[in-house]
N, C-alpha and C positions, 0 to 999 in steps of 0.2 A: 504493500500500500504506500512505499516512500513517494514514489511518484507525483501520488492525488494529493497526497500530506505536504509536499513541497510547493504543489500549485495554489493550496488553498493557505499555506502559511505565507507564500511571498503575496498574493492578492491582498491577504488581510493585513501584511505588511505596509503596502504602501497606502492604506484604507483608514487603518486603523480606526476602523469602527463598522467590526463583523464579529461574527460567532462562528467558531467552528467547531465540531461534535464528531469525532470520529467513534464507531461501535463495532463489534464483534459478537453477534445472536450466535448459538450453539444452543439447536432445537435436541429436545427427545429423540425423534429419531435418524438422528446424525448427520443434517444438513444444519449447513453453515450459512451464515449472511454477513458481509462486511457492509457498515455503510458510513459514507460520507456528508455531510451537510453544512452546508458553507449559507447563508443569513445574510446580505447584506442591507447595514441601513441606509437607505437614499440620503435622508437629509442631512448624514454627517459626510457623505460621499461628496454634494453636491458643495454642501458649504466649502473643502477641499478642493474642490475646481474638476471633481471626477466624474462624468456624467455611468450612473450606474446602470443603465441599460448596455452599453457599449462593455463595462466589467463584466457583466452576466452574460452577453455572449460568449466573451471570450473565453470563460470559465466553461461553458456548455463545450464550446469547439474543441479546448484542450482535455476534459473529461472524455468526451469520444474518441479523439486520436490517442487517446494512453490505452483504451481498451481495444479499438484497433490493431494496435503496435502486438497487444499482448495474443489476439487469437488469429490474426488474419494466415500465420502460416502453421497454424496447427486449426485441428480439431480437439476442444475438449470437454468429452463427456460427463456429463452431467452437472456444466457449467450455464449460466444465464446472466443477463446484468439488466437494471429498470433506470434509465436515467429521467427523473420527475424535477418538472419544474412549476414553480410558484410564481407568475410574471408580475403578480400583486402584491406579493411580499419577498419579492425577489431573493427567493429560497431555494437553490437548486440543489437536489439528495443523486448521489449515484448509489446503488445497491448491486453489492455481487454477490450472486447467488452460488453454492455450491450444494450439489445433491449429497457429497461424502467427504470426510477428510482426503479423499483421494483426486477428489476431483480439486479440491482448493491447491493441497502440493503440487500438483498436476498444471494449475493455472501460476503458480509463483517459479516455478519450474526449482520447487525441493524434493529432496528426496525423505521420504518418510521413516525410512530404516536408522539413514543419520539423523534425525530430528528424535528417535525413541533414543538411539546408542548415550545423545546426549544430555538425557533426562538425571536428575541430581536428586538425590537423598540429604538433607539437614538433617543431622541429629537433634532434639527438643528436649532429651533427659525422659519427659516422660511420654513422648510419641516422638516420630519424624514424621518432616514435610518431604512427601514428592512434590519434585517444582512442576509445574504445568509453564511457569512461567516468569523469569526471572532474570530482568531487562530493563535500559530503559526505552520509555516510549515514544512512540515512533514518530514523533517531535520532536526526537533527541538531535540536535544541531543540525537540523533541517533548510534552516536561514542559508548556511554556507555548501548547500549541495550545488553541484554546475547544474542541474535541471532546473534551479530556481532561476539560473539566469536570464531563463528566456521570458518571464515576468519583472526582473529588473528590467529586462531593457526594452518590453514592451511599455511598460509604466513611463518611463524616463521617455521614450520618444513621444508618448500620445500627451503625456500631462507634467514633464519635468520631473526635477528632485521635489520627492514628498517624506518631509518630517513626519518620524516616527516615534514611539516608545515602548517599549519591552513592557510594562504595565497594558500595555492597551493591547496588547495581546490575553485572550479570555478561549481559554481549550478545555474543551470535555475532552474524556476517554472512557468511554463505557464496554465494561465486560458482562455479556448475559451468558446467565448458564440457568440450565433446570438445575433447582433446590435440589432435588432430590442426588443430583451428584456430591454432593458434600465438599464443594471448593471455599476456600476459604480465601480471603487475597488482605493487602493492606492497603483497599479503598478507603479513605476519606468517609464514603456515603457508600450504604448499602439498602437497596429497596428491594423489598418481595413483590410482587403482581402478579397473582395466580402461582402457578406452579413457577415460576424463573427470577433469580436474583438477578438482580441488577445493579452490578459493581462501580462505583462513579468514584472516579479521580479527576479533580478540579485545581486548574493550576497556569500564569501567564507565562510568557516567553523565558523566562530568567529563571523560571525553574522546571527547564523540560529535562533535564539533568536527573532527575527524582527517578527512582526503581518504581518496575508496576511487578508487583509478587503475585500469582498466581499458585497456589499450592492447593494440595490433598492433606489431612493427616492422618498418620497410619500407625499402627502398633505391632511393632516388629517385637523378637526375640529379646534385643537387646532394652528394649522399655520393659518388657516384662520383668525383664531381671532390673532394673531401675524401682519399678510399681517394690518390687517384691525387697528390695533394700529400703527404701523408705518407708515399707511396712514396720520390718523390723527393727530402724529409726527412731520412728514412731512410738512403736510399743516400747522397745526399751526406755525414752523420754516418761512414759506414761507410768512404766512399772516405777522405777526413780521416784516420780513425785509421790506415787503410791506409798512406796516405802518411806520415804523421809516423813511423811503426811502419816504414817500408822505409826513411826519411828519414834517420834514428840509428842505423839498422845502417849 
């Protein structure tokens, strides 16, 4: 997704008055959705000398040629993508769809075997985390990718140099998963809606830096034997006060 993430961080770059919301759906039955949503406000555009019709196209054209680029020489099964626009609240969402984890590796062109091989265990003392996910996110210094160049210097020829600020940068990151998988992550905010949590990390340009943890926790062998020493911890502590407490009477 750096691509979309690049286009829609250097837009709102020289904008500096949009909302971006990048997401990741992971449904029940193992179809995936990424989506993008880029919000522009007209009359902070306008005041800026930026006519926001003319932005919104261009966002529309570059959305299409990023997904072109990615299928036009392959076929990939059980891929799809909805690009929807809002020409009233000038809100345009790309959504890609995949029917399986195979089809999403398949559309990033990774490989699935390397992405398990490099799965991590945390020790917790009294469980471990499998990492699902532990990264930062994909706003991680995005500003200085060369694919954002082609929005500098679109920017700069159509409307000149435009002042910026790393506060006026406003990023969602949403993680959904069905509850019933038991992920756990180090969202900021976490919302239930029927059966799917909805993991939200909120954060401006100066702190894209920040880790998104995705994890499981698990109770291995090695907790058990942890559970089973802190038992005896425990009771030992207890028997003690025990005895000193019968000890003085």
């Amino acid at each position: 997704m750096l691509f979309v993430i690049c286009l829609a961080v250097v837009i709102f770059s020289f904008s500096g008055c949009s909302s971006i919301t990048y997401g990741t759906l992971v449904n029940q039955d193992g179809s995936i959705s990424e989506v993008l949503e880029v919000m522009l406000d007209e009359e902070k555009l306008e005041e800026k000398g930026i006519e926001p019709q003319k932005l919104f196209e261009e966002i529309e054209k570059e959305y299409s040629v990023f997904v072109y680029n990615k299928t036009y020489k392959k076929s990939i099964e059980g891929f799809d993508y909805n690009l929807t626009k809002d020409e009233k609240n000038k809100k345009i969402t790309l959504i890609l769809n995949y029917q399986d984890i195979n089809s999403y590796y398949a559309f990033w062109e990774a490989n699935l075997n390397d992405v398990k091989s490099k799965q991590d265990y945390e020790f917790c003392f009294l469980f471990d985390k499998l990492k699902i996910i532990d990264d930062k996110t994909v706003f991680h210094n995005i500003q200085n990718s060369s694919i954002a160049k082609h929005f500098y210097d679109w920017c700069e020829l159509n409307y000149g140099q435009i002042e910026w600020n790393s506060c006026d940068f406003k990023f969602n990151y949403v993680y959904a998963i069905p509850t019933s998988f038991g992920y756990q992550t180090n969202a900021q905010k976490v919302q239930t809606i029927g059966d799917t949590s909805y993991h939200i990390w909120q954060f401006d340009l100066s702190q894209t830096d920040q880790n998104i943890s995705v994890f499981v926790p698990l109770i291995t062998n090695r907790n058990v034997a942890c559970w089973f020493i802190l038992i005896l911890f425990l009771s030992g502590v207890f028997g003690l006060l025990l005895y000193f407490k019968f000890r003085n009477k």
